[in-house]
PAKE-393406 format. One record per residue (C-alpha): z, y, x. Coordinates in nm, 3 decimals, always signed. Layout:
<torlums>
+---------+---------+---------+
!      pz !      py !      px !
+---------+---------+---------+
!       Z !       Y !       X !
...
+---------+---------+---------+
</torlums>
This chain:
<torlums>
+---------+---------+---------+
!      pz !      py !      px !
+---------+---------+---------+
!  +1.240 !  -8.114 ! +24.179 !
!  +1.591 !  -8.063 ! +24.366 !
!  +1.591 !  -8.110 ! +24.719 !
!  +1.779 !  -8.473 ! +24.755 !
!  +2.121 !  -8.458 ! +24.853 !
!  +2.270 !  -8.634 ! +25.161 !
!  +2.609 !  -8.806 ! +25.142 !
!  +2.730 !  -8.916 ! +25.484 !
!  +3.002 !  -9.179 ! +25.425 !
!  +3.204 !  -9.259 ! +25.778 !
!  +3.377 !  -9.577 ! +25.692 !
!  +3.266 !  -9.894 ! +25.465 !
!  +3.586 ! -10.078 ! +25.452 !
!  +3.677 ! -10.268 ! +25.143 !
!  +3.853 !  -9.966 ! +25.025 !
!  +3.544 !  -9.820 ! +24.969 !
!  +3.386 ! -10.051 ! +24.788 !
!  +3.402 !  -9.894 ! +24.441 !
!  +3.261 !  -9.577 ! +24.599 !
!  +2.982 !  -9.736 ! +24.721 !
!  +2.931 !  -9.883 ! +24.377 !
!  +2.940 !  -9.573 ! +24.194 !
!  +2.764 !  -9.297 ! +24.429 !
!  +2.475 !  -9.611 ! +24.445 !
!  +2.476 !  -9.665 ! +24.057 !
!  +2.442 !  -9.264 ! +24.039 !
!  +2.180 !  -9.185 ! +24.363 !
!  +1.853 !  -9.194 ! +24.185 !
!  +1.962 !  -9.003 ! +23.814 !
!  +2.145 !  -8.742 ! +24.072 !
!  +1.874 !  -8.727 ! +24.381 !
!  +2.094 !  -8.843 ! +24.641 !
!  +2.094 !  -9.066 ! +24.982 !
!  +2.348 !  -9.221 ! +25.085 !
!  +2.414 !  -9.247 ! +25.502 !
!  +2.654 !  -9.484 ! +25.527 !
!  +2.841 !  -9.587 ! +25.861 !
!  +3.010 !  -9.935 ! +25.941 !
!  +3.079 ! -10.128 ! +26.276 !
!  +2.995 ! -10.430 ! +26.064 !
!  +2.642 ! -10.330 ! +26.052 !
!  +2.495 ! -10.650 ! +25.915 !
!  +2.789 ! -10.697 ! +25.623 !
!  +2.696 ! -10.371 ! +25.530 !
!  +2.326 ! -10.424 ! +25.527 !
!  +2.399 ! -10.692 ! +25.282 !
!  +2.627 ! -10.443 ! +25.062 !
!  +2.369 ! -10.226 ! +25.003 !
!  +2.092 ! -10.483 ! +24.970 !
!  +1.801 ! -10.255 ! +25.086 !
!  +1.916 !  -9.999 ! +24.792 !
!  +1.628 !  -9.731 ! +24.798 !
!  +1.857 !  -9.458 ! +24.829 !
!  +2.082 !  -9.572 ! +25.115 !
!  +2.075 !  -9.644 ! +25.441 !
!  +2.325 !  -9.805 ! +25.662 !
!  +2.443 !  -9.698 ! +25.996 !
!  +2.626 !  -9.785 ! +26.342 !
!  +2.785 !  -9.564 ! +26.565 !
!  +3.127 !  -9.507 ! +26.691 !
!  +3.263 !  -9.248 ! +26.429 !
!  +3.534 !  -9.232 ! +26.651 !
!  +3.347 !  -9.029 ! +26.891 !
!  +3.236 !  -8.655 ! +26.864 !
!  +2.923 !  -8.694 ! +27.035 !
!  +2.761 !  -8.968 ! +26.795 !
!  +2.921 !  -8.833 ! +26.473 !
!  +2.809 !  -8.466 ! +26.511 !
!  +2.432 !  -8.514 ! +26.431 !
!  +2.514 !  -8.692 ! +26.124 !
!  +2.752 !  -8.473 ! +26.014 !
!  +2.494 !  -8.189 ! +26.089 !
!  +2.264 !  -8.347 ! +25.818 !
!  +2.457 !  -8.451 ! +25.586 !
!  +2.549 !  -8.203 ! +25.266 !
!  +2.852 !  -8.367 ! +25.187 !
!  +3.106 !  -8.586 ! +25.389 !
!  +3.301 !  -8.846 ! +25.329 !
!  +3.522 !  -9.007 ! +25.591 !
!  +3.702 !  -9.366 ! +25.511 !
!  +3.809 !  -9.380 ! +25.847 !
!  +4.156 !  -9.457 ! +25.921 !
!  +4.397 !  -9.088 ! +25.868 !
!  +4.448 !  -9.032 ! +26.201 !
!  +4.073 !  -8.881 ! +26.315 !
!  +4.067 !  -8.706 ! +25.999 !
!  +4.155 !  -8.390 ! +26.178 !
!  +3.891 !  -8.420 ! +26.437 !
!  +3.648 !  -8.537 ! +26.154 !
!  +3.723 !  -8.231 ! +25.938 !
!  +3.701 !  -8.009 ! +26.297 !
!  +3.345 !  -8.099 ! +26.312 !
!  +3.286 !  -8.047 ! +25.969 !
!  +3.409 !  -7.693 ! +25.976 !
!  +3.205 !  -7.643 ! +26.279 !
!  +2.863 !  -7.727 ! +26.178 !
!  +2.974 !  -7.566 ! +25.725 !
!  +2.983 !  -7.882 ! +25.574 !
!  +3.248 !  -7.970 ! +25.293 !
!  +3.471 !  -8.288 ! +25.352 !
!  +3.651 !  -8.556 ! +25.115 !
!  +3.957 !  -8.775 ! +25.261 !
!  +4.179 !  -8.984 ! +25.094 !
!  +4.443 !  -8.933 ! +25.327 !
!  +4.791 !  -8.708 ! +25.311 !
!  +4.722 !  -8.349 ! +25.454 !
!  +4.916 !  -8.369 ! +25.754 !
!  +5.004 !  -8.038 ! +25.966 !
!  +4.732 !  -8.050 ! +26.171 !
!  +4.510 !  -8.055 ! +25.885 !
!  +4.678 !  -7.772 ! +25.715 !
!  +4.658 !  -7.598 ! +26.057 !
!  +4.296 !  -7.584 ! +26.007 !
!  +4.311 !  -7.389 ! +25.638 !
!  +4.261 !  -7.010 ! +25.746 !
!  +3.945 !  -7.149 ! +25.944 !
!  +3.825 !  -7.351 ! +25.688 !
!  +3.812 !  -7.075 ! +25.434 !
!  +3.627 !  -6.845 ! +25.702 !
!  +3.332 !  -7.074 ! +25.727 !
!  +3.365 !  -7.129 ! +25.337 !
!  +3.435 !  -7.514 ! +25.353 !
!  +3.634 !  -7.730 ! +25.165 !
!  +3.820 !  -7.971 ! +25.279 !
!  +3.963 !  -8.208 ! +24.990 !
!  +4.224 !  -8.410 ! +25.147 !
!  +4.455 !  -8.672 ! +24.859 !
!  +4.220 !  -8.780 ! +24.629 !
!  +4.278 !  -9.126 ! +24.640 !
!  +4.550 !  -9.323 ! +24.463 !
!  +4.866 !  -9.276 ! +24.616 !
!  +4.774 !  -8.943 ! +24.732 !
!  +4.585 !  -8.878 ! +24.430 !
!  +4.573 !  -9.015 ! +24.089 !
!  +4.946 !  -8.948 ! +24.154 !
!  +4.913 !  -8.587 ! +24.163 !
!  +4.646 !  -8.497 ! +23.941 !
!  +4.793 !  -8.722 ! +23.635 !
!  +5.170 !  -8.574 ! +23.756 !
!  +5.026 !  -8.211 ! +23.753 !
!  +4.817 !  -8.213 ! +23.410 !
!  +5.168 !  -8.305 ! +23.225 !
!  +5.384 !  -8.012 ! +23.424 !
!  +5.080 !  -7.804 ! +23.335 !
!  +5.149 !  -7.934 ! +22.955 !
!  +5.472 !  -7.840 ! +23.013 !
!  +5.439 !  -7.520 ! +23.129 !
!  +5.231 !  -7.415 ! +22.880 !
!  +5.498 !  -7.431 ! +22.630 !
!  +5.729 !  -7.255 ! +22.898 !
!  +5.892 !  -7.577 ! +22.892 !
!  +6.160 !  -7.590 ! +23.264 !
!  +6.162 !  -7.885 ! +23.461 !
!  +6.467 !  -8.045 ! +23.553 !
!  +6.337 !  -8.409 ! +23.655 !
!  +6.071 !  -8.540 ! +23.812 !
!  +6.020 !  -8.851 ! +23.956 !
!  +5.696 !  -9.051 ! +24.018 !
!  +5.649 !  -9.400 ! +24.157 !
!  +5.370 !  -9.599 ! +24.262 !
!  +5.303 !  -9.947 ! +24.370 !
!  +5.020 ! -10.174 ! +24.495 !
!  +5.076 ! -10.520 ! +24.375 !
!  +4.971 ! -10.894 ! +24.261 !
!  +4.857 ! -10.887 ! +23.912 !
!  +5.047 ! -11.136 ! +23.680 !
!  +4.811 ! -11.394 ! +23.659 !
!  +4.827 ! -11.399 ! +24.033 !
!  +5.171 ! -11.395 ! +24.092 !
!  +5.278 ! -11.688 ! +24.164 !
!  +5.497 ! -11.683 ! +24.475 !
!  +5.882 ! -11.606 ! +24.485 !
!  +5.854 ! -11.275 ! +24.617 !
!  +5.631 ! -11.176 ! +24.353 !
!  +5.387 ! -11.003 ! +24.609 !
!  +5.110 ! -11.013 ! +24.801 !
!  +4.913 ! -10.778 ! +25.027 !
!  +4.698 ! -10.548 ! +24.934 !
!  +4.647 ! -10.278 ! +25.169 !
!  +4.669 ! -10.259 ! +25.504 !
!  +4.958 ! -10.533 ! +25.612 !
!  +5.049 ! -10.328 ! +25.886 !
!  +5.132 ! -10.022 ! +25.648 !
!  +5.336 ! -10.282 ! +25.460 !
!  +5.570 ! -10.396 ! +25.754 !
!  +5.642 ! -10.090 ! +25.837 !
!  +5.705 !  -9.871 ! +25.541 !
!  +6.034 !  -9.647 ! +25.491 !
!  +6.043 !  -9.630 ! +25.911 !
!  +6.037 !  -9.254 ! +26.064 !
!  +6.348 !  -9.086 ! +25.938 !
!  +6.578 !  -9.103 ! +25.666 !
!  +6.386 !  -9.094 ! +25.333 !
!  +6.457 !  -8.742 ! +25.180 !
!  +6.485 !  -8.612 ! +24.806 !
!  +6.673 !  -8.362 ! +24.561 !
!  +6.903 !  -8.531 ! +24.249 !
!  +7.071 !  -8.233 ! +24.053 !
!  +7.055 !  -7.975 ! +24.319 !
!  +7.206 !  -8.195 ! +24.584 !
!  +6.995 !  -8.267 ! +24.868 !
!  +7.037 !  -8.650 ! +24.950 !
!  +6.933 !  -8.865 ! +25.224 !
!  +6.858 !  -9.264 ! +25.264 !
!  +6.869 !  -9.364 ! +25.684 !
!  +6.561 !  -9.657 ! +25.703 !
!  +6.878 !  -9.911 ! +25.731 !
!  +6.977 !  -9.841 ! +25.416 !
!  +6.672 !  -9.776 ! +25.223 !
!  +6.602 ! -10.130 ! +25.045 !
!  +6.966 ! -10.147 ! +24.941 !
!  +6.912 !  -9.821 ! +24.697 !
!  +6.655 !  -9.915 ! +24.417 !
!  +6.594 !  -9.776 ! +24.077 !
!  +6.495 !  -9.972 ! +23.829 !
!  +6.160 !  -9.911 ! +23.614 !
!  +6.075 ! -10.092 ! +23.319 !
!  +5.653 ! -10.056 ! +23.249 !
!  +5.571 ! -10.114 ! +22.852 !
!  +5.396 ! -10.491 ! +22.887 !
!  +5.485 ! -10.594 ! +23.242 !
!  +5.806 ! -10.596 ! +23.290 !
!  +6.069 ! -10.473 ! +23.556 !
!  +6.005 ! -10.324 ! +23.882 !
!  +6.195 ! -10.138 ! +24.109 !
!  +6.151 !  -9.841 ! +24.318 !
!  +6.290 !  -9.686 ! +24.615 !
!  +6.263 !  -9.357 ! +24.855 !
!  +5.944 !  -9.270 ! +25.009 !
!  +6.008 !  -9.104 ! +25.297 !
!  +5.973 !  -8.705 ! +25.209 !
!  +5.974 !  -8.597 ! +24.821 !
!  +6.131 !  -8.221 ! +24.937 !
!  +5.758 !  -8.149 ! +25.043 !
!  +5.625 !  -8.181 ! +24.677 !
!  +5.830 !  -7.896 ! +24.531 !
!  +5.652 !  -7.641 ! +24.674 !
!  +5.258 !  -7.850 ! +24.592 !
!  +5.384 !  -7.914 ! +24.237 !
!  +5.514 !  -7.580 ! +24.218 !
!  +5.887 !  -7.716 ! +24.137 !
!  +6.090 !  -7.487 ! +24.437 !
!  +6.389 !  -7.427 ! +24.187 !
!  +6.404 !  -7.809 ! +24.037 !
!  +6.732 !  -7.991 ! +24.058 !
!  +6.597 !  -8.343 ! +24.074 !
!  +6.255 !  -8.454 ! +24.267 !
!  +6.199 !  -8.780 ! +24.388 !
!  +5.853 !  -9.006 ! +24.443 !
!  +5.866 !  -9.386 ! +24.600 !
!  +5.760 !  -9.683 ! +24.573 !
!  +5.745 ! -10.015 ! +24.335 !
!  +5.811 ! -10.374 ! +24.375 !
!  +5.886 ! -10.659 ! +24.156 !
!  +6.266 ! -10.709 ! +24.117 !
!  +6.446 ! -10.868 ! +24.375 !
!  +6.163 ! -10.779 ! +24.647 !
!  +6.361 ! -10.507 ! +24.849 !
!  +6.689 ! -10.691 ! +24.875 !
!  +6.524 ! -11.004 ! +25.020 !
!  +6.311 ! -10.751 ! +25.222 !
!  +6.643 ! -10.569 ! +25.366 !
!  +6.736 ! -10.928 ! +25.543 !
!  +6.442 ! -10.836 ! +25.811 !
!  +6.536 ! -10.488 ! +25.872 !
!  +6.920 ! -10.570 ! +25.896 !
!  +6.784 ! -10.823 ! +26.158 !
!  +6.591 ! -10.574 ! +26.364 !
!  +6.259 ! -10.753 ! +26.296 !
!  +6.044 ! -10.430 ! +26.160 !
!  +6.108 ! -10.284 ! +26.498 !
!  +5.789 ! -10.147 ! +26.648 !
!  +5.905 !  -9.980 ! +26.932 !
!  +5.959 ! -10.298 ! +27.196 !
!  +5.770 ! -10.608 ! +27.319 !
!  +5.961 ! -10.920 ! +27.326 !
!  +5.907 ! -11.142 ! +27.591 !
!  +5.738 ! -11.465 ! +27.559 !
!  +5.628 ! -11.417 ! +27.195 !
!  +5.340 ! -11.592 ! +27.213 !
!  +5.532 ! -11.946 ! +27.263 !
!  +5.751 ! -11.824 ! +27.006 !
!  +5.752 ! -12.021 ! +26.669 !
!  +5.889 ! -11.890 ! +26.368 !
!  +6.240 ! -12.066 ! +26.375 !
!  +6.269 ! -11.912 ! +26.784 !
!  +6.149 ! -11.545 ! +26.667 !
!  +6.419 ! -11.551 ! +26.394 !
!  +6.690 ! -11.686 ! +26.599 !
!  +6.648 ! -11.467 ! +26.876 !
!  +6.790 ! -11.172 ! +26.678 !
!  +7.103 ! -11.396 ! +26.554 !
!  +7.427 ! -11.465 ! +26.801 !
!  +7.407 ! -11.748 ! +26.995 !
!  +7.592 ! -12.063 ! +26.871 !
!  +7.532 ! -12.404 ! +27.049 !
!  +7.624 ! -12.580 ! +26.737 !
!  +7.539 ! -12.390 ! +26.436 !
!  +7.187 ! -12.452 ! +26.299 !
!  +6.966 ! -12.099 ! +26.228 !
!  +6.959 ! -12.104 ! +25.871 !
!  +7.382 ! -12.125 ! +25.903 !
!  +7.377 ! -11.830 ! +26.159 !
!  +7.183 ! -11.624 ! +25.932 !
!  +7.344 ! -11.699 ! +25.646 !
!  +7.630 ! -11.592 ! +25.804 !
!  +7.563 ! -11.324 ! +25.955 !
!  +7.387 ! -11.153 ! +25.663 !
!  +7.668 ! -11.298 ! +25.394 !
!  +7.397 ! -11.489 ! +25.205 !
!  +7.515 ! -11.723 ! +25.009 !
!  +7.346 ! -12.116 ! +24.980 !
!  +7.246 ! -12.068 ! +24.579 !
!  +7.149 ! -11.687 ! +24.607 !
!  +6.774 ! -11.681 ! +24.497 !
!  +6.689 ! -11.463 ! +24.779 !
!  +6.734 ! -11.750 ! +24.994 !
!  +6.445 ! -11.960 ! +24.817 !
!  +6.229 ! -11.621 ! +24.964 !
!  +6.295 ! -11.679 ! +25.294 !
!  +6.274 ! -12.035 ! +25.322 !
!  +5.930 ! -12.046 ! +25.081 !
!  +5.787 ! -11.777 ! +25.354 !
!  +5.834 ! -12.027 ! +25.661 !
!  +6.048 ! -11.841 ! +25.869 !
!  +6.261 ! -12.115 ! +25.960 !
!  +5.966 ! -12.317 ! +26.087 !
!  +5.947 ! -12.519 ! +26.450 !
!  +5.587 ! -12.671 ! +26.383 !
!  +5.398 ! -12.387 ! +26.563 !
!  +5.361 ! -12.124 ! +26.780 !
!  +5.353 ! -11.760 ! +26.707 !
!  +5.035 ! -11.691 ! +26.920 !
!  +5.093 ! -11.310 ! +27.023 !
!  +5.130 ! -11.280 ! +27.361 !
!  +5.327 ! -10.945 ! +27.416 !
!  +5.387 ! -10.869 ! +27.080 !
!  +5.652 ! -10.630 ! +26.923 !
!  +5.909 ! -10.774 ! +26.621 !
!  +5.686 ! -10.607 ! +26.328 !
!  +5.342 ! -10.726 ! +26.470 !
!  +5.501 ! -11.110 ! +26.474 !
!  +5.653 ! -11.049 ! +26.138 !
!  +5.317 ! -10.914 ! +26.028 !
!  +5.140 ! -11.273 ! +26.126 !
!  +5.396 ! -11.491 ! +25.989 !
!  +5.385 ! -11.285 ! +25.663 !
!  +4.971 ! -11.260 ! +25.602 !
!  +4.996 ! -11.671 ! +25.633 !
!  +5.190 ! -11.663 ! +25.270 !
!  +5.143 ! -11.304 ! +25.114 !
!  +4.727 ! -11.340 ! +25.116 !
!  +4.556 ! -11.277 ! +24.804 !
!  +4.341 ! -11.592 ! +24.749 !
!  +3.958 ! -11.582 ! +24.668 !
!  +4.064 ! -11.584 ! +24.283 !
!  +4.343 ! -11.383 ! +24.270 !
!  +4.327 ! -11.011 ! +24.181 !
!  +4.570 ! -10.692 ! +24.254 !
!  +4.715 ! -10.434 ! +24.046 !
!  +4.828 ! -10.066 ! +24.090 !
!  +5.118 !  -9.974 ! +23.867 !
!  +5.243 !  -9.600 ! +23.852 !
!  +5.526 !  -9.439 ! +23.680 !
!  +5.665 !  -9.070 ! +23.616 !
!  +5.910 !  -8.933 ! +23.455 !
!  +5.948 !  -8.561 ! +23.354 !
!  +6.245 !  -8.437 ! +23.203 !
!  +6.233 !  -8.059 ! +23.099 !
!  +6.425 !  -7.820 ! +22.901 !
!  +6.251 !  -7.632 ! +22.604 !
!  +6.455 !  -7.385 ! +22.349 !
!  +6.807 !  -7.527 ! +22.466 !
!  +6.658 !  -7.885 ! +22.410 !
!  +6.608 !  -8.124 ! +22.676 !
!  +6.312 !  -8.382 ! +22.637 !
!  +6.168 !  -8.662 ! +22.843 !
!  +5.793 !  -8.777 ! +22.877 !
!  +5.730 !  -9.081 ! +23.037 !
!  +5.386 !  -9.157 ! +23.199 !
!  +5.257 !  -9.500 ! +23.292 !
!  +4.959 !  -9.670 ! +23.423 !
!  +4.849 ! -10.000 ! +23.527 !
!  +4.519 ! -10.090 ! +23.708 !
!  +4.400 ! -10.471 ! +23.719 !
!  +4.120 ! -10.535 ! +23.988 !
!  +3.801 ! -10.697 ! +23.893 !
!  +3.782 ! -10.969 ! +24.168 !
!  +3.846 ! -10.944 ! +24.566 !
!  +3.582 ! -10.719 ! +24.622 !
!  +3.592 ! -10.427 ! +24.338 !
!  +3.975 ! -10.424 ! +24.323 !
!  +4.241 ! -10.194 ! +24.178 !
!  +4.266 ! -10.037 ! +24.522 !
!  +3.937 ! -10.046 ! +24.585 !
!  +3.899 !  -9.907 ! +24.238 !
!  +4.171 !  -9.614 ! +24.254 !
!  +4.122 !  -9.504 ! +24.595 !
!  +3.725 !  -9.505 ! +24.565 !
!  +3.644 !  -9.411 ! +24.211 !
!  +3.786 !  -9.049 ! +24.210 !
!  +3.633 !  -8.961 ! +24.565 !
!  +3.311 !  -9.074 ! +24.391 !
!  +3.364 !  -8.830 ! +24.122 !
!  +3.445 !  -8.532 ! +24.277 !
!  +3.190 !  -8.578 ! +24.550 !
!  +2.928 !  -8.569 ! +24.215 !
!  +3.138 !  -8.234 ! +24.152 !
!  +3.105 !  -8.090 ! +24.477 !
!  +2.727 !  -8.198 ! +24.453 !
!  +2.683 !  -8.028 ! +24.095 !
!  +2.813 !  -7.731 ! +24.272 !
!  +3.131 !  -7.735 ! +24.016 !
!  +3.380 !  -7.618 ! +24.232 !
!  +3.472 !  -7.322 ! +24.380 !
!  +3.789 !  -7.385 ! +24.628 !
!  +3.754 !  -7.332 ! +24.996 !
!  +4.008 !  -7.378 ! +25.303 !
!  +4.214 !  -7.718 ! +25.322 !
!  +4.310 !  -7.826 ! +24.940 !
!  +4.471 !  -8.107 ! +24.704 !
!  +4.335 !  -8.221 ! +24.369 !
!  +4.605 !  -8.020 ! +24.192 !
!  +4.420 !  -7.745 ! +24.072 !
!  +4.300 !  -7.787 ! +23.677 !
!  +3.926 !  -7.797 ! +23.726 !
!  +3.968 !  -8.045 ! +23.937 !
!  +4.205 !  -8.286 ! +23.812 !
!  +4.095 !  -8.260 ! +23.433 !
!  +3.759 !  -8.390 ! +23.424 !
!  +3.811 !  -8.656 ! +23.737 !
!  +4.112 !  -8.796 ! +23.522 !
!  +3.874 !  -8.780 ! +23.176 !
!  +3.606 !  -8.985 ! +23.337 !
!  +3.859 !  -9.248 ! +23.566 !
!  +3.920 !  -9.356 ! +23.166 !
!  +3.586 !  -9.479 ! +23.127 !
!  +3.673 !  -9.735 ! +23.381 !
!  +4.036 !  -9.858 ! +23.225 !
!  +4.277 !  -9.609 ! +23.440 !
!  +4.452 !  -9.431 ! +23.158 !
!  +4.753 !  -9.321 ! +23.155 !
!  +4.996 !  -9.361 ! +22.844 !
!  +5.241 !  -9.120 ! +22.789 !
!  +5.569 !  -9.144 ! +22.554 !
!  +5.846 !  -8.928 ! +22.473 !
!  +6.201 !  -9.079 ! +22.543 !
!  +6.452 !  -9.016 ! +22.296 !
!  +6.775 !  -8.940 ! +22.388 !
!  +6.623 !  -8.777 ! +22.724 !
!  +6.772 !  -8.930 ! +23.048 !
!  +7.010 !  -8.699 ! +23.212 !
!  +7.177 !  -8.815 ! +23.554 !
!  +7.428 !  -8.536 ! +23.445 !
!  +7.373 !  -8.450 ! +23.074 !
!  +7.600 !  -8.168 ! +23.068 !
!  +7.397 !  -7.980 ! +23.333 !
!  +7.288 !  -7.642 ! +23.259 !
!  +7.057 !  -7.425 ! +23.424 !
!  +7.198 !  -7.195 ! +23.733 !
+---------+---------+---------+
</torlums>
C-alpha cells in the first residue's frame, strides 16, 4: 500500500470550507491526512467531527518557528492564510522542498522567489482560486481555442463579481457581502485603474472609477455592470496578448450599485489613511456630516444633496437613506477609527447575508478575434449559486479547484516547478472538466455581428 499522504492546510476560514469538504470526502479512496490549522480550535474540531483522516491544529501560522515543523512533514501545503504571509509561507516551503497552493495574486515578492523555487524543484501554485483563478484557466482554454485556428485577438475583456443571489436580493442596492467587508470598502484604491482599448493606453484616477461602468447583460439574470480593476496591462504578457489592442478585466455589480457607491468616495469616506477624532461618539448622521460644509440651518440630508447634485426623486437616494446613514439613534462605537473602518460598521449592519440567504459568483468574458479577414466574438459566462451559508459560491469557487489540483499534485500529474499560475493546459483542462460536476460551467456563445469599439480597425 502507498505511503499516506500528508496535506497541511494553514487556514480554516469559511473560504475553505468546500476544500475541507472535498479533500475529506476524498482522504480514505486517496490515502491521505489532513493537518489542518485554525485559531478557532474548537469550531474546527466540530468541522471535522473526529474524521479518521484529519486532525485539527493550533498554532500561530503567523510565526516561522511554530509553522516550520509542520511544514517539514507535510507533502503538500496549503496556506488559506490571509495574502500577505504568503511569501514567508512559500519561503519556508522552498526551504525545507515542499510544493505550495495559494489562492492569492502572485505579487513581486512571490515572483522574486521563482529562480529559487525551480532550484529546489518546488512548485509554488499561486491563483487558483476564483478571482485569481477560474478566471484564468476558463479565459485561457478559449484563447488556446483560438489560437489553434491561428485565430488574432483583438478584445479581451473579463469580469467577475461576488454577489447576492436573486432569491436573496432583496435590498435596494442589490448587494450584500460576501467576502471580506474590508476588501469591499476599499476596492479600486491604490492608483488609477489601468487598461488598453484599441491600442490606447487609458487610465481611471480612484475618484473617477465608479462613474465609468460597462454594462453586461448575463443570459437569465439580467444586467450588471462592470468597472476597472486596478491593473489589466499585467495580463498581456500571462495571457500571452503583448500585441492586443484592447485588454481590460474588472469587476460586477447590479445596476445602479457604483453610482450610489461614488457618493462615499466623492465624500472622502473610503479614506484609510487618517483617524478622525472622536469617532467612537460619532453616530451615523455626525460621521456623514462631518465631511459636508457647515450650515447652521440646513439639515444633512439638504447639504448632501447639495453638495453631490442629487436630486429628491433620484432612486439612488432611496440607497442611502435605506442604509441608515442619516441616523442620530446611536453611536458609532470605534474609538480612533479611520473613515473606511466606520463606513465598514455602518455598512455590515444592512449588507449581511442572513442565515437563509445564499451568494452567487457571476463571471463574464468576451473575446473578439480576427480569423481569415473575419472578425468574430465568443462570449463566455458563468454563474455560481451557493448551497447555504456554509458551502457557498465563494466558498465553492475559491476552495473546489485548490482541492483538485492538490489531488493532481498528489497523483504526481504535474510537472511545473518555480513560482506558476493555472494557465498552462494540463492544468487548467481537467480542473475546469471536473469543477462541472459540481454546477460551475461555463456557457459559451458566438455574437453575431462581433462587437467592435472601432469596427473599421485593422491590424498594424
Amino acid at each position: 500500500m502507498n505511503k499516506k499522504k500528508n496535506i497541511l492546510i494553514l487556514g480554516a476560514g469559511l473560504s475553505a470550507s468546500s476544500l475541507l469538504r472535498y479533500l475529506l470526502e476524498n482522504a480514505e479512496k486517496e490515502n491521505w491526512h489532513l493537518s489542518i490549522v485554525d485559531q478557532n480550535l474548537s469550531a474546527l474540531e466540530r468541522r471535522i467531527n473526529n474524521h479518521p483522516h484529519a486532525s485539527a491544529l493550533s498554532f500561530d501560522a503567523l510565526q516561522p518557528n511554530e509553522r516550520q515543523p509542520a511544514i517539514a512533514k507535510a507533502d503538500l501545503v496549503i496556506s488559506m492564510l490571509p495574502a500577505a504571509y504568503h511569501v514567508a509561507v512559500a519561503k519556508d516551503c522552498i526551504l525545507l522542498g515542499k510544493n505550495l497552493i495559494t489562492p492569492s495574486y502572485v505579487s513581486k515578492e512571490m515572483m522574486e522567489l521563482h529562480e529559487e523555487a525551480l532550484k529546489k524543484g518546488v512548485l509554488i501554485m499561486n491563483e487558483l482560486g476564483v478571482d485569481p483563478g477560474i478566471d484564468h484557466m476558463s479565459a485561457m482554454r478559449v484563447l488556446d481555442e483560438i489560437r489553434v485556428k491561428n485565430g488574432r485577438i483583438h478584445i479581451f475583456e473579463s469580469f467577475t463579481g461576488g454577489l447576492v443571489a436573486p432569491e436573496s436580493d432583496d435590498n435596494p442596492w442589490n448587494y450584500k457581502f460576501t467576502w471580506n467587508p474590508r476588501n469591499v470598502v476599499l476596492a479600486g484604491q491604490g492608483g488609477a485603474a489601468q487598461f488598453i482599448q484599441e491600442g490606447k493606453y487609458k487610465f481611471i484616477p480612484y475618484h473617477k472609477l465608479f462613474r465609468r461602468t460597462e454594462i453586461i447583460d448575463i443570459e437569465g439574470y439580467g444586467s450588471f455592470e462592470g468597472y476597472a480593476n486596478r491593473d489589466s496591462l499585467s495580463y498581456r504578457e500571462v495571457y500571452g496578448l503583448e500585441d492586443i489592442p484592447t485588454i481590460y478585466r474588472g469587476t460586477l455589480r447590479r445596476k445602479g450599485f457604483s453610482r450610489a457607491w461614488d457618493v462615499f468616495v466623492q465624500l472622502g469616506a473610503t479614506d484609510d489613511t487618517y483617524r478622525m477624532r472622536d469617532s467612537a461618539n460619532m453616530t451615523p448622521r455626525d460621521f456623514i456630516n462631518s465631511f459636508l460644509p457647515y450650515n447652521e440651518h440646513d439639515s444633512v440630508e439638504l447639504k448632501l444633496r447639495h453638495y453631490l447634485k442629487i436630486d429628491l426623486d433620484d432612486q439612488l437616494w432611496d440607497k442611502l437613506v435605506w442604509l441608515g446613514i442619516f441616523d442620530d439613534t446611536f453611536k458609532i462605537g470605534l474609538p480612533n477609527a479611520t473613515p473606511a473602518q466606520i463606513l465598514q460598521h455602518i455598512l455590515e449592519k444592512k449588507w449581511r447575508l442572513e442565515p437563509h440567504d445564499k451568494d452567487m459568483i457571476v463571471m463574464y468574458h468576451k473575446f473578439v478575434y480576427e480569423l481569415d479577414q473575419k472578425y468574430h466574438e465568443v462570449v463566455s459566462e458563468m454563474v455560481c449559486i451557493g448551497e447555504d451559508q456554509t458551502y457557498t459560491a465563494m466558498s465553492n469557487t475559491v476552495g473546489l479547484p485548490i482541492a483538485i489540483f492538490a489531488k493532481m499534485m498528489l497523483k504526481n500529474q504535474i510537472t511545473e516547478k518555480g513560482v506558476q499560475r493555472p494557465i498552462q493546459k494540463e492544468v487548467y483542462t481537467p480542473i475546469l472538466n471536473e469543477l462541472e460536476h459540481f454546477g460551475i460551467t461555463f456557457k459559451e456563445k458566438e455574437i453575431n455581428p462581433p462587437r467592435l469599439y472601432n469596427p473599421e480597425a485593422i491590424w498594424r
